[in-house]
Structure formats: structure tokens, C-alpha cells
N, C-alpha and C positions, 0 to 999 in steps of 0.2 A: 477382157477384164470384167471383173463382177465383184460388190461387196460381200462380205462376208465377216461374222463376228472373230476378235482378236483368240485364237485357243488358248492365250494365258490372260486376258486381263474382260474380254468379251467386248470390248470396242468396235464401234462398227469403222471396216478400214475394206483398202482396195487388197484384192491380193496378189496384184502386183507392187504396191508398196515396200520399198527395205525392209522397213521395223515399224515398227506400231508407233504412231505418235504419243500414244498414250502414257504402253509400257515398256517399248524399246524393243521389244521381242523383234528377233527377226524374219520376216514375212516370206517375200518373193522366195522360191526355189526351195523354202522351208518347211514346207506346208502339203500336205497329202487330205484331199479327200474320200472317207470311204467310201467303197464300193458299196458296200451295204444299207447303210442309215445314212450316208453323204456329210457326216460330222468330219468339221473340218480340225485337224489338230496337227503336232507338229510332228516333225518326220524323224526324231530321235525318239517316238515313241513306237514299239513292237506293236500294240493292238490298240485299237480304235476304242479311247474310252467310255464311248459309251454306250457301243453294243459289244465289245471284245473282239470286235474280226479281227487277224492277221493284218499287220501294213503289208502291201505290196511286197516289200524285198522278204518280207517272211511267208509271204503266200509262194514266192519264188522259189525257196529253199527248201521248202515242204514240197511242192510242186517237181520239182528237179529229184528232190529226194524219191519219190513215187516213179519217175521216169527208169532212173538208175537200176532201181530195185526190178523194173519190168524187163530192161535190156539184161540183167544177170541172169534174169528168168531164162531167157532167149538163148543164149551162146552155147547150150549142148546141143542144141535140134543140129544139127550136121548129118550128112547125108551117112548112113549105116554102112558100112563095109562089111562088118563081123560084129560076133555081142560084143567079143570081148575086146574089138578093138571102140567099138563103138563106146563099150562101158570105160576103157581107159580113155579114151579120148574125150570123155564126158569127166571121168572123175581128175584128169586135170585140168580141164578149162573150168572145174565147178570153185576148185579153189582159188584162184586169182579172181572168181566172182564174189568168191564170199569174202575174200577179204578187201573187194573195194564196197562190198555194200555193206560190211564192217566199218569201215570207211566213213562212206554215208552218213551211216550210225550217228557214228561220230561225230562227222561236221556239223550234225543239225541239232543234236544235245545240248551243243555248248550253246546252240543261235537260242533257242527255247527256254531254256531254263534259268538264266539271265535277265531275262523280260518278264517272267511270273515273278522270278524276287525284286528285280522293281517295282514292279507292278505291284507288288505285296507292299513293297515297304513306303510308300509314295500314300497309301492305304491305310496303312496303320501312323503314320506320321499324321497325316490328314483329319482322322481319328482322333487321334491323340491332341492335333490343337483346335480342333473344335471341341472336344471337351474342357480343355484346357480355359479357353474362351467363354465356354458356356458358365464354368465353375469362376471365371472371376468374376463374371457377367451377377452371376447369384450371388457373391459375397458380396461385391460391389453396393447390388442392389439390399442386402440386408444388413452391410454398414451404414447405407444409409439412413433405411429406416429406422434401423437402432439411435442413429445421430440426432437424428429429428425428433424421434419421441423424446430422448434425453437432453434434448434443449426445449423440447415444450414441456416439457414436468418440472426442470429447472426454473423456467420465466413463472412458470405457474407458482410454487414455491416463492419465488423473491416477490413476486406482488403480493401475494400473502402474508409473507415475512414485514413487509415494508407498511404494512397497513397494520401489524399487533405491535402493541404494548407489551408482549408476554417475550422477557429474556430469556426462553428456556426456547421459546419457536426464533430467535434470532441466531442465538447461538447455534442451535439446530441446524440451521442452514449453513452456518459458516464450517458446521463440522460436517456435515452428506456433500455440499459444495463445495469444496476445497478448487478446483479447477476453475471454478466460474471466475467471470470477467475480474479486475480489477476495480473497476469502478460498482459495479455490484456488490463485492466483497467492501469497499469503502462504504459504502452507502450503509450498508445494515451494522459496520462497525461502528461509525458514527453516529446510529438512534442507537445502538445498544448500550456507547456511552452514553449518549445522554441520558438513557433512561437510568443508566446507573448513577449519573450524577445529581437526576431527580427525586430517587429514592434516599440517596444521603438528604440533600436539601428538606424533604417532607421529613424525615427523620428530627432535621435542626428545628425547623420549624414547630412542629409536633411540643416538642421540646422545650423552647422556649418561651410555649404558650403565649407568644405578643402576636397582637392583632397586626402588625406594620408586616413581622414575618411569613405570617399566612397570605396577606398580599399580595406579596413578593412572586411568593412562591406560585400562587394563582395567574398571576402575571407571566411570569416563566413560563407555565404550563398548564394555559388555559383548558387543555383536553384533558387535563391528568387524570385516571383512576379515582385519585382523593379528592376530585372536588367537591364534592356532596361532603365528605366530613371535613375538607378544611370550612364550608362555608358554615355549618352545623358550630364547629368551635370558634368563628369570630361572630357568632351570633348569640354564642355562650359569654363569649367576652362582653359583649358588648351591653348584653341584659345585666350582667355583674357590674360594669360602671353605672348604667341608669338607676337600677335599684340602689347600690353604696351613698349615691347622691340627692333620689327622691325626690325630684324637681319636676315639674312640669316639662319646661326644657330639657330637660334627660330623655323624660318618658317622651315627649314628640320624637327627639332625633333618634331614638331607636325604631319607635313605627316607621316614621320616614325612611329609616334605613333597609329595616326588618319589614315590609309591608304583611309577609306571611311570617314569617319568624314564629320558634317554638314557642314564646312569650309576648306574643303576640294579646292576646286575650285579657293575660294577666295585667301589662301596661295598659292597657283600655283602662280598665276598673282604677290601678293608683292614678291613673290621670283623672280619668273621673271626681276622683274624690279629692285630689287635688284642687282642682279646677272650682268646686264646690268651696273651700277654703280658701282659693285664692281671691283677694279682690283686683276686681277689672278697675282701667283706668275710666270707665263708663261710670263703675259702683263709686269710687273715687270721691268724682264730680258732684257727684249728687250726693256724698255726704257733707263735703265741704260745703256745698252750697244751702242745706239745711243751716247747717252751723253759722254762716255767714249773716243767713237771713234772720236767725234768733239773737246771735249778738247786735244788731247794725238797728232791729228792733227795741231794743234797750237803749242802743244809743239815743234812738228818738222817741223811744216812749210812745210806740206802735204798738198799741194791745193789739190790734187786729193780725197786723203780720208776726205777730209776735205767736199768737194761741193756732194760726195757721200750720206753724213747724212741728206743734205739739199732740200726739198720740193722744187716742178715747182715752187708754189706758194707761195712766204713768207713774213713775216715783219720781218722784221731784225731791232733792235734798233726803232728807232721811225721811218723808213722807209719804206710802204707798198710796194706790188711785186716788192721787191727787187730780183734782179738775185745770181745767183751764184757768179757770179764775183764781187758782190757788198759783196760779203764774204769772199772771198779771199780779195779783198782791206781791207777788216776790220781788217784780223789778218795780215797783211803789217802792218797797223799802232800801231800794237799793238807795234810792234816792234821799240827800239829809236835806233837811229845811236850807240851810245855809249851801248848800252846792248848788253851783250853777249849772256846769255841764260833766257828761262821765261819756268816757270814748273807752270804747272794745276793740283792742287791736288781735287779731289771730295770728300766729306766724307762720300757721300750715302745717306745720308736722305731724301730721294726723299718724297715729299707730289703730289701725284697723283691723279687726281677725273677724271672720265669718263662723256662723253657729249658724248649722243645719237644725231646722225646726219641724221641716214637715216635707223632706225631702226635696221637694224645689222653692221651699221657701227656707229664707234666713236671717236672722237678727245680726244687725252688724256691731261690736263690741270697741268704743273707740276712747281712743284717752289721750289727751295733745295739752298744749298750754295755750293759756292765755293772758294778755298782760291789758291791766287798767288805770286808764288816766282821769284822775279824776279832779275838778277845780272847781274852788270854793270864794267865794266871797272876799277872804282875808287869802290872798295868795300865800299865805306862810303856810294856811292850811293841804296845800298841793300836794297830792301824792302818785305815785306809780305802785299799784301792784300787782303781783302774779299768779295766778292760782293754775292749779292742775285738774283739769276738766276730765271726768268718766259721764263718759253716758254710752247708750244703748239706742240703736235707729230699725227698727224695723223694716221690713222689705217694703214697704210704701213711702221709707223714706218720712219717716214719723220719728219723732223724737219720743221712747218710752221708757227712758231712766237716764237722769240727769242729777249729776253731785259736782261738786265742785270742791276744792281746797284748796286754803288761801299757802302761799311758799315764803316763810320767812326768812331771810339770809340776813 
């Protein structure tokens, strides 16, 4: 017994074994090997595949056949009597020679030529599916390749796609992609409405010119395209309320808003000069309390606190650079022989407007009322009255034009 590889599958087996565990083939008694190269194959095959020697039983028939053809040779030599019996006795034993090594011929043509058209066609079949193999082998492998590149150009594309804004590249895609996933074909159909639905919306908006709508619409679609000119037109809006209103308050809430805004600059300058005309509740204080200190001086006939309120430079009643002392004589005469006391009540309603003088200084222009109580001697003489106060206070908080009129109702 000795191993040896299977001749149909090349498994290593006994070759005393039945059949091949492998592939069934049947071994024991099956099996010839050649003489020549010692390949071992099976015993339905004519020649040794892999040097072509004869198998044995056809090495046999060739062999036999050679023998035959020598003993036909053989059968005239007989012992000579005469020519011519010799030559008849030759030319009939030559024929029943030639017709069995005709014979011969014969039986060995058909053993031969059988086992080449096998042997041919086991050949070209062979052939035929290795190529066969080889050619699906190659298509195989350049559907694939084709597969792969046309799904990385595709994924390539939808990342693409899925990152622009532009419905002419989304659309694009849905029309070269037709095949891709479902969920791919959803996804880019999905921004491509909305992008169409943001396009209407900027349109409405656009349109409507309200600042709530541009909002809105920013809100929606914080990445949009239009954000630079929705911001640009509620910036436009929103200078068009400040300026309509001209307020202090305006022009803050727009800087606050607008910190860069195209009007920017321009609100600086009307706030400015606003701000120059407005009075502070600082400026306020400090008028009233002039006014306070020159009435309450009169009440008690304090020249001293009295000329303290009053400007180098003043008009007093219809009097130009009147002095001080031309204001103390004033509140003298205020005074009759027969009165005892006179009380300055203010009620505070100061109307105040600023006049720029010298750029960071200002004359403050003020006109309010004031009512007097004045008692005499003879209480029948009692009165109340009211006059209407213009004067002028200088930025030191100087009194430098002062009129008064009396209000009779």
C-alpha cells in the first residue's frame, strides 16, 4: 500500500482505498501507474496525461499488433520443392496473411483513434472553461470596480449636494441620481423644499418691509444667503423710526441696537445735539434751587443770599446791567409801609430749554409761575397773587435776566 495524490480531485489517499474520500472517485483496481513518468491516473484513460504514453492495454494492442504483422511476415519461408510450387504455395498463404494483418489494421484503428478524440475533446472543453472562468473572473472584477467608483462619485456628490444652498446642484443630483438610496433622495428633497419655501418667505418679507417680518424670517433661517441684506433693511427700518421721532431715546435704542449700523455716525451727531438741548435732571436741580434761594430771600429780606443768586451781568425787570444793588432796591420796594409779611410760594413747573453759547457752555431759558401771599396790617388788606416769571441762568447757575408778570383773572 502507498499514498498517492487523488487523479481527479489530487487528495492525498491510499491506493488501496475504494473511492476518494474527498471526491468519490473510484480508487482501488482503478488506477494505473505510468511506466514512464509514474503519474498515477485512472484506467478509463488511453494515455498518461501527463507525458501521453500508451496505458498498458493500449501498449498491449500496439504491441500484439507488431507481433502479428511479424508472424505474416513468417508463413511463406516453407521449405522450396519447385519455383513455381514454391511461388504458389507462397502466394496462397500470402493472402489469408494479408487479410488477417488487414485484420490487425483494423482492430487497432478503432482502439487509437477514439482516445485522441477524447483526449482532444476533454482538451478543448477544459479550454473552453477556463476561459470561460477567466472571462467571468474579469467581468466580475470590473463590475466591481465600476460599482465602487459609482458609489463613491455618488456619496461624493450627496455630501456636496447636502451642504449647498444652490437648487440648481440639488436638483442636479436628484436628476444623475435617480437610483440612489431612498433616504438620500428624501434628504436633498427635503432642503430643496425648504429652500424653496425660504425663497417665497424672503420674497414675503422683502415685501412687506416690517421689521417683525425680517425677524422672522432670520429666525427661520439663520444661514440664509440674505442675511446681510435682511439685516441692512431692518437697520434701514429702524434709522427711519429713530430719525421720524428725533428723541434722544430713539437715537440710544438705535446705536444700542445698530452698534455698527450704516447710520451709525449720523445718530451720534443728533444725539449730540440733542443731548446739548436737553436738560438733565442734574441741570434741573440746580435751576430750581437758584430760584428757590432768590424767592425764600425776599421772603426774609436777605440782601446777602439774595445778590448771591444774581449774575455780574444782568437785566432785571426792563433794566439792562443792572447791579446788584439794583436788586436789593427791587425787593425794598416790594415791600409797603403797612405790610407785615410777604411769602414766595413756587409750585415747580419749571419750563426749561437750553441755548448753546459757546459750545460746551449754555444759557438755560426758564419761565414757570409763582404765587404771593402777602399781609398787611388791616387783614382786609390780604392778598394772593400770581405772576409769571421769565428769566435766563447762566451755566454757573447765575441768574442773568429776570422779568416777572403780574396774571390777573
Amino acid at each position: 500500500m502507498s499514498i498517492i495524490k487523488c487523479p481527479e480531485c489530487g487528495h492525498q489517499i491510499s491506493d488501496k482505498a475504494p473511492t476518494c474520500p474527498n471526491c468519490g472517485v473510484e480508487i482501488a483496481g482503478k488506477i494505473i501507474r505510468c511506466r514512464e513518468c509514474g503519474e498515477v491516473y485512472l484506467d478509463d484513460e488511453d494515455l498518461c496525461p501527463h507525458c501521453h504514453c500508451p496505458a498498458p492495454n493500449q501498449h498491449t494492442i500496439i504491441e500484439t499488433r507488431d507481433i502479428k504483422h511479424k508472424n505474416n511476415t513468417n508463413i511463406p519461408a516453407a521449405p522450396a520443392a519447385s519455383v513455381l510450387a514454391s511461388t504458389a504455395f507462397t502466394n496462397e498463404k500470402e493472402k489469408p496473411a494479408a487479410k488477417i494483418a488487414d485484420k490487425n489494421e483494423t482492430t487497432v484503428r478503432p482502439t487509437e483513434q477514439p482516445a485522441a478524440q477524447k483526449k482532444n475533446k476533454k482538451s478543448s472543453k477544459s479550454a473552453l472553461l477556463i476561459s470561460f472562468v477567466i472571462a467571468l473572473i474579469i467581468f466580475g472584477g470590473c463590475y466591481y470596480w465600476y460599482s465602487e467608483a459609482q458609489a463613491k462619485k455618488e456619496t461624493e456628490e450627496f455630501n456636496f449636494a447636502v451642504k449647498s444652498n444652490d437648487p440648481l446642484i440639488l436638483q442636479g443630483f436628484l436628476d444623475t441620481y435617480k437610483g440612489a438610496s431612498p433616504a438620500r433622495r428624501d434628504t436633498i428633497m427635503a432642503k430643496l423644499q425648504m429652500i424653496k419655501q425660504g425663497y417665497q418667505e424672503w420674497t414675503n418679507a422683502v415685501v412687506s418691509n416690517s421689521k417683525s417680518a425680517l425677524l422672522d424670517y432670520l429666525k427661520n433661517y439663520p444661514n440664509s444667503e440674505h442675511r446681510a441684506e435682511a439685516l441692512e433693511k431692518i437697520d434701514s427700518i429702524d434709522w427711519a423710526q429713530a430719525s421720524s421721532l428725533n428723541t434722544a431715546e430713539a437715537y440710544n435704542e438705535y446705536i444700542t441696537e445698530h452698534p455698527d449700523g450704516n447710520y451709525r455716525d449720523e445718530a451720534d451727531e443728533l444725539l449730540r445735539k440733542i443731548q446739548q438741548q436737553t436738560v438733565t435732571p442734574e441741570e434741573k436741580s440746580i435751576i430750581s434751587n437758584v430760584f428757590h434761594q432768590f424767592f425764600v430771600s425776599i421772603n426774609s429780606r436777605n440782601a446777602d443770599n439774595l445778590t448771591a443768586t444774581i449774575a455780574d451781568n444782568l437785566t432785571l425787570l426792563n433794566k439792562e446791567n443792572a447791579t446788584k444793588d439794583d436788586v436789593v432796591e427791587m425787593m425794598n420796594k416790594m415791600y409797603k409801609a403797612d405790610m407785615t409779611e410777604m411769602t414766595w410760594k413756587l409750585p415747580g413747573n419749571y419750563d426749561i430749554k437750553k441755548r448753546d453759547v459757546e459750545g460746551t457752555r449754555f444759557d438755560y431759558i426758564v419761565s414757570f409761575l409763582a404765587n404771593q401771599d402777602v399781609v398787611y396790617s388791616d387783614a382786609s388788606q390780604n392778598t394772593t397773587n400770581k405772576y409769571r416769571i421769565n428769566a435766563e441762568v447762566n451755566s454757573d447757575g447765575k441768574i442773568k435776566l429776570f422779568k416777572m408778570t403780574k396774571i390777573v383773572e
